[in-house]
C-alpha positions as a Python dict, from the first residue, in 0.01 Angstrom:
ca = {
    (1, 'X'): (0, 0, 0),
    (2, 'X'): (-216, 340, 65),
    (3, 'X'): (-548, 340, 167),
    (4, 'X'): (-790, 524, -34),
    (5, 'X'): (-890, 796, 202),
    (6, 'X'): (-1261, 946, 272),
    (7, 'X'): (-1092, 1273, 215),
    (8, 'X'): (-810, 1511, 173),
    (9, 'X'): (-627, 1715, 445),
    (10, 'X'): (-569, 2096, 388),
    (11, 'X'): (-220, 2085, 360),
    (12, 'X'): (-270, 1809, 104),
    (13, 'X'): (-536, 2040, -103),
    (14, 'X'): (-263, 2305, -104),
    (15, 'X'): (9, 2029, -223),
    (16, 'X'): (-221, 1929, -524),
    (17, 'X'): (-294, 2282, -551),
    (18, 'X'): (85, 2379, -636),
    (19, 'X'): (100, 2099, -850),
    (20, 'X'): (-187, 2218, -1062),
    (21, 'X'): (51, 2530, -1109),
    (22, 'X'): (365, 2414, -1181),
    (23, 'X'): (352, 2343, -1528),
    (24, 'X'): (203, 2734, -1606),
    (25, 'X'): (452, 2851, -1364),
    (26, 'X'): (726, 2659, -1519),
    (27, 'X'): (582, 2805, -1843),
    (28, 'X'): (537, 3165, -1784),
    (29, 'X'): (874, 3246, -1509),
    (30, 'X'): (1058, 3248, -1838),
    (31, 'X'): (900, 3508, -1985),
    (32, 'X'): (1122, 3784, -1905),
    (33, 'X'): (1385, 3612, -1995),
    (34, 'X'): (1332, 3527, -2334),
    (35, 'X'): (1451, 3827, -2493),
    (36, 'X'): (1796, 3769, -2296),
    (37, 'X'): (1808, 3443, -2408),
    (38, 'X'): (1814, 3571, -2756),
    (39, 'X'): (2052, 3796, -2723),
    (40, 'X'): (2271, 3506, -2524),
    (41, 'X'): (2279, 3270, -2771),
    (42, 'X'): (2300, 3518, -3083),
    (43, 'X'): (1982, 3397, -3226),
    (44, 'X'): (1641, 3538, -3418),
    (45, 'X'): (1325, 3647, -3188),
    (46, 'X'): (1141, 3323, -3371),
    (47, 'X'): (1438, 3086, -3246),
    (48, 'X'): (1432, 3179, -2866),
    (49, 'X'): (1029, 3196, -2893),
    (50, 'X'): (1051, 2796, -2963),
    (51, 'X'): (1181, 2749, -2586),
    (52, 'X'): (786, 2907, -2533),
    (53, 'X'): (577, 2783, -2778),
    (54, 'X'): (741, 2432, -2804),
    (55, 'X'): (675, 2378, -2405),
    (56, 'X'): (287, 2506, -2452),
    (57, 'X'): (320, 2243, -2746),
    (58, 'X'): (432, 1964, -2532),
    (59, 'X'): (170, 2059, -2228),
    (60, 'X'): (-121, 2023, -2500),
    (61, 'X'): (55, 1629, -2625),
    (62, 'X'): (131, 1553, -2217),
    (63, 'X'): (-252, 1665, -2125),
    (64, 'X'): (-406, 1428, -2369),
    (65, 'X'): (-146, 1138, -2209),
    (66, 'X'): (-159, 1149, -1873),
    (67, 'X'): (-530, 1092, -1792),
    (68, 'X'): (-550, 704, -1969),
    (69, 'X'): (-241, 660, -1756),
    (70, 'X'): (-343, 719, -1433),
    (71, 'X'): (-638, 555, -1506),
    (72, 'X'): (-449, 200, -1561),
    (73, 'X'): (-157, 266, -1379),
    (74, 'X'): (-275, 465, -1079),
    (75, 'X'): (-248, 887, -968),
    (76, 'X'): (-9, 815, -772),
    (77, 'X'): (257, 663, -948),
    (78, 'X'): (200, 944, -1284),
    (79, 'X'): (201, 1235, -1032),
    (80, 'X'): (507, 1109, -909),
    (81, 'X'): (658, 1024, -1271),
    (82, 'X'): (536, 1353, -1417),
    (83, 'X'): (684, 1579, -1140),
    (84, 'X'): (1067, 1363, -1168),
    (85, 'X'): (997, 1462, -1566),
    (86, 'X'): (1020, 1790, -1456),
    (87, 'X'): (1290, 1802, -1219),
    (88, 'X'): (1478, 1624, -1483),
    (89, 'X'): (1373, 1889, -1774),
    (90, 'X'): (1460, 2202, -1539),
    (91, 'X'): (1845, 2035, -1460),
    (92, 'X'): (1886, 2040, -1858),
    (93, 'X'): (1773, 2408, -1850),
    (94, 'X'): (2053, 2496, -1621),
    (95, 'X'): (2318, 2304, -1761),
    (96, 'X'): (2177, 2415, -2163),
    (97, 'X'): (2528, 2544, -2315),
    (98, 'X'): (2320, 2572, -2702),
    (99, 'X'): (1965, 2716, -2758),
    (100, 'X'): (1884, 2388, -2903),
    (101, 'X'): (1932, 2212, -2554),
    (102, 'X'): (1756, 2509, -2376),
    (103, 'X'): (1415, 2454, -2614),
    (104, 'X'): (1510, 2042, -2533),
    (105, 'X'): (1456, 2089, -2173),
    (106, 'X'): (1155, 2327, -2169),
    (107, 'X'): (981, 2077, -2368),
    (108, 'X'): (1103, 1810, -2084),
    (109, 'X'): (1009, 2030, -1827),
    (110, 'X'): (660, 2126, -1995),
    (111, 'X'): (580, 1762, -2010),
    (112, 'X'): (652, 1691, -1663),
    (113, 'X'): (473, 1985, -1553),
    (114, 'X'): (115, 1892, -1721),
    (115, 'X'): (88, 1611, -1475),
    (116, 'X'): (-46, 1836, -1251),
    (117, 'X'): (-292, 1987, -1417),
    (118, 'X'): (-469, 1663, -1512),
    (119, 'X'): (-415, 1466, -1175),
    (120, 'X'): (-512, 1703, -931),
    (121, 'X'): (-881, 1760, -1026),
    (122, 'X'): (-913, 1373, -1109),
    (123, 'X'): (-762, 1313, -722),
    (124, 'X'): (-1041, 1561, -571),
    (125, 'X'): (-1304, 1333, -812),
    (126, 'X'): (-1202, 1054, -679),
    (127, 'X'): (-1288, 1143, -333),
    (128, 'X'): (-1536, 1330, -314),
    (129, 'X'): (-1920, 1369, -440),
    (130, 'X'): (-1923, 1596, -715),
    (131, 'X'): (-2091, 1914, -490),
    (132, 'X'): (-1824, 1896, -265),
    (133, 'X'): (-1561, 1840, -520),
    (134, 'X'): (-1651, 2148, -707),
    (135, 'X'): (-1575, 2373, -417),
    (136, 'X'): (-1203, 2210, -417),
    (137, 'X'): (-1160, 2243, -791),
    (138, 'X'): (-1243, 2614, -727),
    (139, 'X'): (-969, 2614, -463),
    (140, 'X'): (-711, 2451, -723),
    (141, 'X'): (-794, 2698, -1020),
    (142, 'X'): (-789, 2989, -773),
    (143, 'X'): (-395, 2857, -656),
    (144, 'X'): (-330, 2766, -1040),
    (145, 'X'): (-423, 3167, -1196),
    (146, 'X'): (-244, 3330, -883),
    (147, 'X'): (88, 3137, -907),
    (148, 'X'): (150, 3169, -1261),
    (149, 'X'): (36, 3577, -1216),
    (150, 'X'): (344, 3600, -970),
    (151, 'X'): (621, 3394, -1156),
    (152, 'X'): (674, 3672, -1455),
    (153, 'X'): (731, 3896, -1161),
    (154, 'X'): (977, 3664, -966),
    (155, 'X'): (1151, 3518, -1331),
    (156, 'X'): (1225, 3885, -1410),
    (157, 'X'): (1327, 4033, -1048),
    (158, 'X'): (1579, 3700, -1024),
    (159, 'X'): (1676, 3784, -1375),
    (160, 'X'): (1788, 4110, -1244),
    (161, 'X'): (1969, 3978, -947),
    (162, 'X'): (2147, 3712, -1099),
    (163, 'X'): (2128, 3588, -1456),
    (164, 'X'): (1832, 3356, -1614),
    (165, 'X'): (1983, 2985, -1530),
    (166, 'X'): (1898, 3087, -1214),
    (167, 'X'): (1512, 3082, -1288),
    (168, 'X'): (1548, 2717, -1350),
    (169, 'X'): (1757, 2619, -1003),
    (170, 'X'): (1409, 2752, -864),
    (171, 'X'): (1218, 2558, -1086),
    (172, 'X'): (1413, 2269, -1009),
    (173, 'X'): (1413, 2313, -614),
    (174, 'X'): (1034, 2376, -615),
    (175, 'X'): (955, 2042, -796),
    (176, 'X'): (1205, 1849, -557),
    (177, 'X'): (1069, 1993, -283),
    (178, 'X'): (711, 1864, -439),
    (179, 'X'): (844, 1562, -533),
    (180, 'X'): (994, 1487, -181),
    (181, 'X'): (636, 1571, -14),
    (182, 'X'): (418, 1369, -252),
    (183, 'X'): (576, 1102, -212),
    (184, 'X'): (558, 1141, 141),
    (185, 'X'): (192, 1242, 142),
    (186, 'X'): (2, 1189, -150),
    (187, 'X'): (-254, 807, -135),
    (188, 'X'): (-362, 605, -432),
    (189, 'X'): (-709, 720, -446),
    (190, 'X'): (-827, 563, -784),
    (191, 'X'): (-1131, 315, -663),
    (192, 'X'): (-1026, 69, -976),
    (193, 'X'): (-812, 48, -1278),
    (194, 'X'): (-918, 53, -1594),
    (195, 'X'): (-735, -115, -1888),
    (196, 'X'): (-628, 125, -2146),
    (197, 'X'): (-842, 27, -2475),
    (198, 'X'): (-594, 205, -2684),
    (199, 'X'): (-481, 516, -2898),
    (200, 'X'): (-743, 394, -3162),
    (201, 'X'): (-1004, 411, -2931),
    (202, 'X'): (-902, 756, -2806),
    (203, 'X'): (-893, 932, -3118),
    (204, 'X'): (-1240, 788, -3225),
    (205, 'X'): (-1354, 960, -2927),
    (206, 'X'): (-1209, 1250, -3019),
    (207, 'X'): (-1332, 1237, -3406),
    (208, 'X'): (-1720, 1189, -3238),
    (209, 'X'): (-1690, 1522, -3009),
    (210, 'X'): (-1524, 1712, -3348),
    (211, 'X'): (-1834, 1549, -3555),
    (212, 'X'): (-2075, 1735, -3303),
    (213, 'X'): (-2090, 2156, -3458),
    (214, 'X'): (-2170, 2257, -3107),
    (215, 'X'): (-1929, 2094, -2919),
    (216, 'X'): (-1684, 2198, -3207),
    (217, 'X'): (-1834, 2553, -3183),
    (218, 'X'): (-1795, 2581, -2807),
    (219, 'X'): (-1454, 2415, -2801),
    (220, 'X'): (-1281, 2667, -3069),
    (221, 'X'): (-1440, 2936, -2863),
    (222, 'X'): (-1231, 2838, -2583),
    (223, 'X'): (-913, 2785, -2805),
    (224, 'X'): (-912, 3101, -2953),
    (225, 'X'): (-988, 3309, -2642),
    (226, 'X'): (-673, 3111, -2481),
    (227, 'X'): (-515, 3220, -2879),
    (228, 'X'): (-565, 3583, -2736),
    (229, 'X'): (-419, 3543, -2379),
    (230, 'X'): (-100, 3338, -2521),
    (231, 'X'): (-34, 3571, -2826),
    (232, 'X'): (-21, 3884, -2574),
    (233, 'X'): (194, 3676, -2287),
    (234, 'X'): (445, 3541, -2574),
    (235, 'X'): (504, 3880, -2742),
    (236, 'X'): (482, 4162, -2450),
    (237, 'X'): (799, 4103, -2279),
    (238, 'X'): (997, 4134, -2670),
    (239, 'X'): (758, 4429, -2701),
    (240, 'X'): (851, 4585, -2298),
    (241, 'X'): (1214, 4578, -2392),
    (242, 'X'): (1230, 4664, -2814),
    (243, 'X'): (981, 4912, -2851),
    (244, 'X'): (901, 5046, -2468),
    (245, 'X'): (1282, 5011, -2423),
    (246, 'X'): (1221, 4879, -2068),
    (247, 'X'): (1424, 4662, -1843),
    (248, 'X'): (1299, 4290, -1849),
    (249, 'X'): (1179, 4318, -1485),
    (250, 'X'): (956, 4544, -1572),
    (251, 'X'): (718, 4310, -1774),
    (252, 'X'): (607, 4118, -1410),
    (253, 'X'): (486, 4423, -1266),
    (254, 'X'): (267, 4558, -1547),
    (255, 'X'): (155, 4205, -1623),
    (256, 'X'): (-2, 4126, -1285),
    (257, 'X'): (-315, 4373, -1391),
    (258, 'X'): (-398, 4092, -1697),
    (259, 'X'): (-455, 3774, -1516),
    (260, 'X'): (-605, 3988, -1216),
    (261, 'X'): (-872, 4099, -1433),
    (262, 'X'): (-900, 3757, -1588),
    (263, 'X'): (-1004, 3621, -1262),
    (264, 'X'): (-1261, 3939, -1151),
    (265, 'X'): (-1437, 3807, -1452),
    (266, 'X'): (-1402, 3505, -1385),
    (267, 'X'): (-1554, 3597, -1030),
    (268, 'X'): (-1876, 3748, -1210),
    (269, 'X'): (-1915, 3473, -1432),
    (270, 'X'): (-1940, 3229, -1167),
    (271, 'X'): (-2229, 3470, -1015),
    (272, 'X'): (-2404, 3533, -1336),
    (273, 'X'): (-2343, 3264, -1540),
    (274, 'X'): (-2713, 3102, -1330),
    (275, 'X'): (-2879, 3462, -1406),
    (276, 'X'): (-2820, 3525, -1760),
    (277, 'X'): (-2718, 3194, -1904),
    (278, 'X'): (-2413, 3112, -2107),
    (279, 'X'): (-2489, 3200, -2409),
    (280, 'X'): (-2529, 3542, -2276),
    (281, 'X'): (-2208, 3570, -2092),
    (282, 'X'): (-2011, 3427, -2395),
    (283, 'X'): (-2116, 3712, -2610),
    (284, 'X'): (-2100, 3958, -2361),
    (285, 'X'): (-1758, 3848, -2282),
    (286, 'X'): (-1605, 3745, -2660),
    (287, 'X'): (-1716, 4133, -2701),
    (288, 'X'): (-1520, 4274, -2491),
    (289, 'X'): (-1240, 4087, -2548),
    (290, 'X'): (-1256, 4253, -2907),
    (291, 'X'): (-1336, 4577, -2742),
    (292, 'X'): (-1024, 4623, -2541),
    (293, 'X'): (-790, 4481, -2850),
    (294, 'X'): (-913, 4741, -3056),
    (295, 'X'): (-883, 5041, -2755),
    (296, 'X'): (-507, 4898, -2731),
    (297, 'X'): (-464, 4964, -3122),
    (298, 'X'): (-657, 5308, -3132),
    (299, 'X'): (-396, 5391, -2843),
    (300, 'X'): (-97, 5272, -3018),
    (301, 'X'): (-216, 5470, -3355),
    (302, 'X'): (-270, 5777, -3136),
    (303, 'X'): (113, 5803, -3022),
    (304, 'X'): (31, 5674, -2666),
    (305, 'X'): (359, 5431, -2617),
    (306, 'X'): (364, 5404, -2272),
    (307, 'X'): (326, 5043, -2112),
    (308, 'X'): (-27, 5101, -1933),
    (309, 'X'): (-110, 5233, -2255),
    (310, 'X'): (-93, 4860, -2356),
    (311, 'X'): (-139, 4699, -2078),
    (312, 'X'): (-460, 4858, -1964),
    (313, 'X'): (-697, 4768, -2258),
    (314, 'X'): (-583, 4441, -2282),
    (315, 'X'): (-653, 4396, -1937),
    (316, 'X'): (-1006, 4469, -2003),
    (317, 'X'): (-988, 4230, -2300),
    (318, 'X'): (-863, 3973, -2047),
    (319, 'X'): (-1179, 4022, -1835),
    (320, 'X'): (-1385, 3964, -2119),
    (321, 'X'): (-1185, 3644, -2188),
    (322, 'X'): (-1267, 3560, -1737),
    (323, 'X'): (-1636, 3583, -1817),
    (324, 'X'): (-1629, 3396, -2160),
    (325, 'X'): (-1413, 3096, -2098),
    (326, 'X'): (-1554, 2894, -1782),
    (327, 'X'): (-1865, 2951, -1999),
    (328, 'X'): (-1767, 2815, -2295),
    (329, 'X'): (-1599, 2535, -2160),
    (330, 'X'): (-1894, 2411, -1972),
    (331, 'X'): (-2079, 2418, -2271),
    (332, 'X'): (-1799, 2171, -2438),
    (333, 'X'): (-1812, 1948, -2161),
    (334, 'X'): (-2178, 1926, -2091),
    (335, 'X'): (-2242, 1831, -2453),
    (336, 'X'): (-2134, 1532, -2413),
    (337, 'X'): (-2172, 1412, -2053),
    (338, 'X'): (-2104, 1035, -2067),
    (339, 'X'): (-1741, 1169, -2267),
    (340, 'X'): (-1687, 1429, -2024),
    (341, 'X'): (-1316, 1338, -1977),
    (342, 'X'): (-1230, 1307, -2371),
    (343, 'X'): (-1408, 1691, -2388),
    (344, 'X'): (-1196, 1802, -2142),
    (345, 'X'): (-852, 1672, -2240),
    (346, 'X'): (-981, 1767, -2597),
    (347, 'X'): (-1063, 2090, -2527),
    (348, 'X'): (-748, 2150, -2317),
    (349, 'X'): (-513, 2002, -2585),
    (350, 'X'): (-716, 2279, -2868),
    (351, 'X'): (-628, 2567, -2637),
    (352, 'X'): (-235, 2470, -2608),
    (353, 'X'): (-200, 2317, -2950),
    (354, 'X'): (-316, 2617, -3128),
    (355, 'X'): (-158, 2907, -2883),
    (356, 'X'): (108, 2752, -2905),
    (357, 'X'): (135, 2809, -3280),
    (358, 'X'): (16, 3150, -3201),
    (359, 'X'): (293, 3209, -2966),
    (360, 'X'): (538, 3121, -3220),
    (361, 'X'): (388, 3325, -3562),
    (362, 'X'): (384, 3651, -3293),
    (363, 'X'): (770, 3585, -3284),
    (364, 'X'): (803, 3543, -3658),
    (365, 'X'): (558, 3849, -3757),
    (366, 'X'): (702, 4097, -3466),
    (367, 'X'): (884, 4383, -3667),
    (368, 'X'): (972, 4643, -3392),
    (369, 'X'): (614, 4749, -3355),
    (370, 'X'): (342, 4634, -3128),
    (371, 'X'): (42, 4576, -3425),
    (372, 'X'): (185, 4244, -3482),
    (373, 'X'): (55, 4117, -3131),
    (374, 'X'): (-223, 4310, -3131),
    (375, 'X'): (-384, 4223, -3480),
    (376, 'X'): (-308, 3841, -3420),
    (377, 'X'): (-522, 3883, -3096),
    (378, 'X'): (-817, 4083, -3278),
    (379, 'X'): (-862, 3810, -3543),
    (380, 'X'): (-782, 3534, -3228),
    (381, 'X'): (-1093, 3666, -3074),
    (382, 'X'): (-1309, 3792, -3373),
    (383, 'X'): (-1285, 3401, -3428),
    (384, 'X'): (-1395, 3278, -3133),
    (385, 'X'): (-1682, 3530, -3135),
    (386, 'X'): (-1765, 3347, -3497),
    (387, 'X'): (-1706, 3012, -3321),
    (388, 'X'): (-2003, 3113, -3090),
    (389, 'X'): (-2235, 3234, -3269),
    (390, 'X'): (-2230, 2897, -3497),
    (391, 'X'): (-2414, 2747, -3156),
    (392, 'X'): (-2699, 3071, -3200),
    (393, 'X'): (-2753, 2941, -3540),
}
């Protein structure tokens, strides 16, 4: 039996940490690899986009899931669970001889993956006060943007070296290896169970924060800036190799600049946010995000076909998105405090439901040219800029 402890070690911070990350690293290591897979298998850009969209699809189901469960049955015992899901997903990657069994076992893997990304804030909750816990949390989401950053990088370098089963021995070794020291290290720190009241229950929950117009408004803001970030990451690497005519690898290097900008605004929001207020960031931010879309086009139309030519604007689009988000999903969950959780898994499961459907109409739409991509992410954000401004009126 494990003690509930009075706090966490370092080394144990860094363990939840990774395991925040391994579903979006799991996710996104693929990336370069997708159009190979296509070309592997003999099959259309939509059918090797399912082994993408279909895991973001199975995050956004897992998400909702996991929280009720650890909440009868203990952290512990789900992180555990979750992380073997994964393991066991990644060995049906390897051994996939048919697309059908690849898109099988990145929705397996997906699933497993999530675990993280609910369980390790609700461990740091469960110890500590909430001022201290929010300095933690930062730690977490810091770890969870910087390892997922890397992994397009890594997936395509390995790619290069070897060939793209061997992106999924990694992902296989790191969640053993994860496995292996959570159960070794990781306590039962939920104080008591709670009996799950049932699915019923949930979704009535969920049917009273949709009721609300400005939770719904802040909420759909957040979905449709993570519509924006998901349509680009889905679609570049097709777009690096069939109209850049790039090698795969390529696509981790120019990528890093997107994420890196997500979290400088990120940075400021966190500095500002106080200042200004978040309705003020929000718009600043949702504007921006259009701004740099529409620079990326204006590019494009100009004859400017070079990756940083792409890559650029939408990384100041992807700034915009770092100073609108955190703000907008505060907003969701501070609407409803006494249903914090439900906002939070709600507002989670918006952002991967619908990107992933926006991951997979990129694939279906993309016709050799970038517009595509880049129109799907101009309407993604001129929606969430609507979303907001239905809280202004």
């Amino acid at each position: 039996m494990h003690n509930i402890p009075g706090s966490l070690s370092r080394g144990l911070i860094l363990l939840l940490a990774a395991a925040s990350a391994l579903g979006p690293v799991a996710m996104q290591i693929m990336l370069p690899a997708i159009p190979v897979v296509r070309e592997r298998f003999m099959v259309s850009t939509g059918t090797a986009q399912l082994t993408l969209s279909l895991s973001m699809l199975s995050i956004a189901i897992a998400t909702l899931i996991y929280g009720p469960l650890s909440d009868r049955y203990g952290r512990r015992p789900i992180m555990l669970t979750g992380i073997c899901i994964t393991v066991f997903g990644s060995l049906l990657c390897m051994l996939a001889g048919s697309i059908e069994w690849l898109i099988v076992g990145r929705i397996v893997q997906a699933a497993g993956g999530a675990v993280g990304l609910v369980l390790a804030r609700a461990i740091v909750r469960d110890v500590y006060p909430a001022d201290e816990a929010a300095g933690i949390i930062a730690t977490l989401v810091m770890v969870m943007v910087v390892m997922p950053m890397l992994s397009p990088l890594v997936g395509g370098e390995m790619l290069v070296r070897f060939d793209w089963h061997s992106i999924f021995y990694l992902v296989a070794a790191i969640s053993l290896v994860m496995l292996v020291a959570m159960f070794r290290y990781l306590p039962e720190t939920l104080h008591q169970k709670v009996n799950f009241t049932g699915v019923g229950s949930m979704l009535k929950g969920f049917a009273t924060l949709l009721q609300s117009r400005t939770f719904s408004a802040y909420a759909f803001n957040v979905a449709f800036v993570s519509v924006v970030f998901f349509s680009f990451i889905s679609a570049a690497p097709e777009v690096m190799v069939s109209v850049f005519n790039r090698p795969p690898n390529e696509y981790g290097y120019y990528f890093i600049m997107v994420p890196l900008a997500f979290m400088i605004g990120n940075y400021m929001a966190r500095g500002l946010s106080k200042k200004w207020g978040i309705h003020r960031m929000i718009s600043m931010g949702s504007r921006l995000s259009i701004v740099g879309i529409c620079i990326a086009i204006g590019l494009q139309l100009a004859g400017f076909h070079h990756p940083l030519a792409l890559f650029t604007p939408i990384a100041l689009s992807t700034f915009g998105n770092g100073v609108s988000l955190p703000n907008a999903q505060a907003g969701a969950i501070n609407e409803f405090p006494a249903m914090a959780g439900s906002a939070s898994g709600l507002t989670g499961f918006l952002q991967m439901g619908l990107s992933s459907i926006a991951a997979q109409l990129v694939a279906l739409l993309f016709n050799g040219t970038v517009y595509p991509m880049l129109l799907l992410m101009l309407a993604a954000a001129l929606i969430s800029l609507w979303s907001f401004t239905r809280v202004r009126r």
